[in-house]
C-alpha positions as CSV (number, residue, x, y, z in Angstrom):
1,X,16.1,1.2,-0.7
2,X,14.2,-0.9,-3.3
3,X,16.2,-3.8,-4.8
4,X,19.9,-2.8,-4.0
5,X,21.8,-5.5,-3.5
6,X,24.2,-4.6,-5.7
7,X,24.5,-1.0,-4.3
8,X,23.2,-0.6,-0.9
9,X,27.0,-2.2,1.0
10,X,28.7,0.6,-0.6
11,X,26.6,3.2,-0.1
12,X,26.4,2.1,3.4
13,X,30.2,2.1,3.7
14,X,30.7,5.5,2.1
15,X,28.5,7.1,4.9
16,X,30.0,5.2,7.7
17,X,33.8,6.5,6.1
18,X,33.0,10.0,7.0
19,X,35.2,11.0,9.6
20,X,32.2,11.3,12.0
21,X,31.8,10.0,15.8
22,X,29.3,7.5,14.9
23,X,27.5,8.1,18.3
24,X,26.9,11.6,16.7
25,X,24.7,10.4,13.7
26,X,22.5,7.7,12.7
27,X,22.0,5.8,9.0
28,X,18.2,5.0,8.8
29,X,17.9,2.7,5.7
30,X,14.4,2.9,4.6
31,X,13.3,-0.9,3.0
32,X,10.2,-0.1,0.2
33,X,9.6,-4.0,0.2
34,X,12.7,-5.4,-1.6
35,X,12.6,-8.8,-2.7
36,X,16.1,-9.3,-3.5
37,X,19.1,-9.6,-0.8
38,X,19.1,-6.1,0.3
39,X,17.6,-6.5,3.7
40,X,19.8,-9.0,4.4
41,X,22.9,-6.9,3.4
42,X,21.9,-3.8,5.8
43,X,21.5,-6.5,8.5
44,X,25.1,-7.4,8.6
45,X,26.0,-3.8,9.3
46,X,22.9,-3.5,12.0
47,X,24.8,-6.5,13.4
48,X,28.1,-5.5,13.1
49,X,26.9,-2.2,15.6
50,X,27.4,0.3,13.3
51,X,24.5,3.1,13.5
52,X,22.7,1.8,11.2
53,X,19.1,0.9,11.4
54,X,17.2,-0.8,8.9
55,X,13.3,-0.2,8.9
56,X,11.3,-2.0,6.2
57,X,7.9,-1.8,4.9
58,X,5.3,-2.6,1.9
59,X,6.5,-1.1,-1.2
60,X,4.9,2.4,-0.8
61,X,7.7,4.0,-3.5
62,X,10.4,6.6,-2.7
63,X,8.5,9.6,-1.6
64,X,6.1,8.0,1.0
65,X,9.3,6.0,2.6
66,X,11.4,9.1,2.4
67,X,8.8,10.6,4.5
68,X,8.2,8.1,7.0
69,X,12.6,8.1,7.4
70,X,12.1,12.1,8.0
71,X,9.5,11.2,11.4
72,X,12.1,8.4,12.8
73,X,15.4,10.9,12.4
74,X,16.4,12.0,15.5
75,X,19.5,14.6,14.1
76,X,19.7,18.2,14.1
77,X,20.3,17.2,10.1
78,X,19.4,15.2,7.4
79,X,21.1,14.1,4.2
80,X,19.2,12.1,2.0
81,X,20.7,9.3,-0.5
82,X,19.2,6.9,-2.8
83,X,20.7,3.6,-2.0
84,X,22.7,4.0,-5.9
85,X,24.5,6.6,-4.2
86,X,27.7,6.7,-2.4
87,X,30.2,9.8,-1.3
88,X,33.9,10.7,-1.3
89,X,35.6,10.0,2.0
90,X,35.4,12.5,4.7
91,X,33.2,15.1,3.0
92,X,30.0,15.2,5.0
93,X,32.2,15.9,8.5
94,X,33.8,19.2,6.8
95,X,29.9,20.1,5.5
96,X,28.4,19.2,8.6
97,X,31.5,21.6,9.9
98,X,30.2,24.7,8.0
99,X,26.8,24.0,8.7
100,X,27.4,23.9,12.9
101,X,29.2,26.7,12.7
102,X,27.4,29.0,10.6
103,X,24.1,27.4,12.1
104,X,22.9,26.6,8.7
105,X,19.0,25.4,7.8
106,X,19.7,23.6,5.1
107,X,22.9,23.2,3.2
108,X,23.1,22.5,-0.9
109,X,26.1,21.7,-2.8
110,X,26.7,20.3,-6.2
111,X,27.2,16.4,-6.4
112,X,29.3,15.3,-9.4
113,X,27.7,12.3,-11.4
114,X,30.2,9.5,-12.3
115,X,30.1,6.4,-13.7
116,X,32.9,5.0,-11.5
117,X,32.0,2.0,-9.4
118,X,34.5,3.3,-6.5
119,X,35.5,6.9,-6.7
120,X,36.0,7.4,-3.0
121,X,38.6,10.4,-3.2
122,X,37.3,13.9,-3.6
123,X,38.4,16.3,-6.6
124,X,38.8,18.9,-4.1
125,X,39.5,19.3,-0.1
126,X,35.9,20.0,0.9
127,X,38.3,22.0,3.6
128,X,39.8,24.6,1.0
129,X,36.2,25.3,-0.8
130,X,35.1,29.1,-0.1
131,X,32.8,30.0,2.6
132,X,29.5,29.4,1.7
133,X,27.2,31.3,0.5
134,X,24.4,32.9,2.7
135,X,20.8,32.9,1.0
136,X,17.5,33.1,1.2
137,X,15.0,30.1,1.1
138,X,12.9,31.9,-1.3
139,X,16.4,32.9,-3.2
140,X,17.5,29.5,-3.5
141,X,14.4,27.6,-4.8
142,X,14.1,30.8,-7.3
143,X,17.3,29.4,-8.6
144,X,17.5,26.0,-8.0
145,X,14.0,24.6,-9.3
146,X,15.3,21.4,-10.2
């Protein structure tokens, strides 16, 4: 998070709307030395006891605090997010679904890029997408470069 304040509460809420036990996961929010309100804003749901955690440092940029969040995660899983971001309702507890049960390495799946301020409903069920489909690391970064 870098200078969110008008993004960060709903990208906040969107993960904590996900149908999950929130004693089974955790929201690290990574601070890159935001000046503006930001900070303040991931406090109130620190405070609030939502599992949340905000950790803040000097402005190092997105990569380096991306990495530091990967040594403080504590989850079988990671889903990363820029603090712009924000997700339909209840998809990551049916992904997270597939993944346990097909003990899954890593997961993709194809975000859909709106201008919409508040587009919380998803165009699909994530329940009634097909199976996924079984690759190879080397298979999918052949064909997903980007």
């Amino acid at each position: 998070m870098y200078n969110a304040e008008n993004y960060i509460e709903r990208c906040i809420e969107s993960i904590l709307n996900q149908g999950l036990n929130p004693a089974d996961f955790e929201v690290l929010i990574m601070n890159d030395g935001s000046t503006d309100s930001s900070p303040e804003r991931v406090q109130n749901f620190t405070d609030s006891g939502a599992p949340v955690f905000l950790h803040s440092h000097s402005n190092v940029g997105p990569d380096a605090s991306r990495n530091r969040g990967f040594t403080l995660a504590t989850g079988k899983y990671i889903y990363l997010m820029d603090a712009d971001d924000y997700l339909a309702y209840n998809c990551l507890n049916t992904i997270l679904g597939r993944a346990l049960e097909d003990d899954l390495q890593i997961v993709a799946f194809q975000a859909v890029f709106t201008d919409k301020d508040a587009w919380f409903e998803a165009e699909k069920n994530p329940a009634d997408i097909a199976k996924p489909a079984f690759i190879t690391g080397k298979e999918y970064i052949k064909h997903n470069r980007n």
